[in-house]
Residue, then its C-alpha position, 0 to 999 in steps of 0.5 A: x280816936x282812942x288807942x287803949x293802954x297795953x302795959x300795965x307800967x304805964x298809968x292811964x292815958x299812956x302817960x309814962x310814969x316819971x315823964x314831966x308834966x310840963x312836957x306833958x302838958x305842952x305836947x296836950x296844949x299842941x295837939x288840942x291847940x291844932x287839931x281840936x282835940x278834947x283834952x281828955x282825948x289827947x291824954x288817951x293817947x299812948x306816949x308815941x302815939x302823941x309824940x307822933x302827933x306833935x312830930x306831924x304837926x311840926x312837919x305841916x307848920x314847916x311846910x306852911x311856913x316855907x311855902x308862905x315865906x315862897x309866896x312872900x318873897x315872889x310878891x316882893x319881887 
């Protein structure tokens, strides 16, 4: 799942010049960390493409949580 680089400002694997390297780093770790994802695949992706990403997952760890605390609170009961 590879999204090839279009602007030539940008340096390869979509990384934004002047974007953090932690940042970077951190949103790497995320991805891979949850979708197994080689490192050098995630670093392919173009910067929205990988801020979406760790948008989703964020979205699917809320939804999970909520229903586990759900789930929880009706065996407390």
């Amino acid at each position: 799942m590879r999204t090839p680089v279009r602007d030539r400002e940008r340096r390869a694997g979509g990384v934004l010049s002047g974007y953090p390297l932690d940042r970077l780093y951190e949103e790497m770790a995320f991805i891979s960390y949850y979708f197994h994802w080689p490192p050098d695949e995630v670093m392919n992706l173009e910067h929205r493409e990988r801020r979406r990403w760790c948008d989703e997952i964020s979205r699917i760890n809320q939804k999970v949580n909520q229903d586990v605390q759900a789930y929880e609170g009706r065996l407390a009961k």
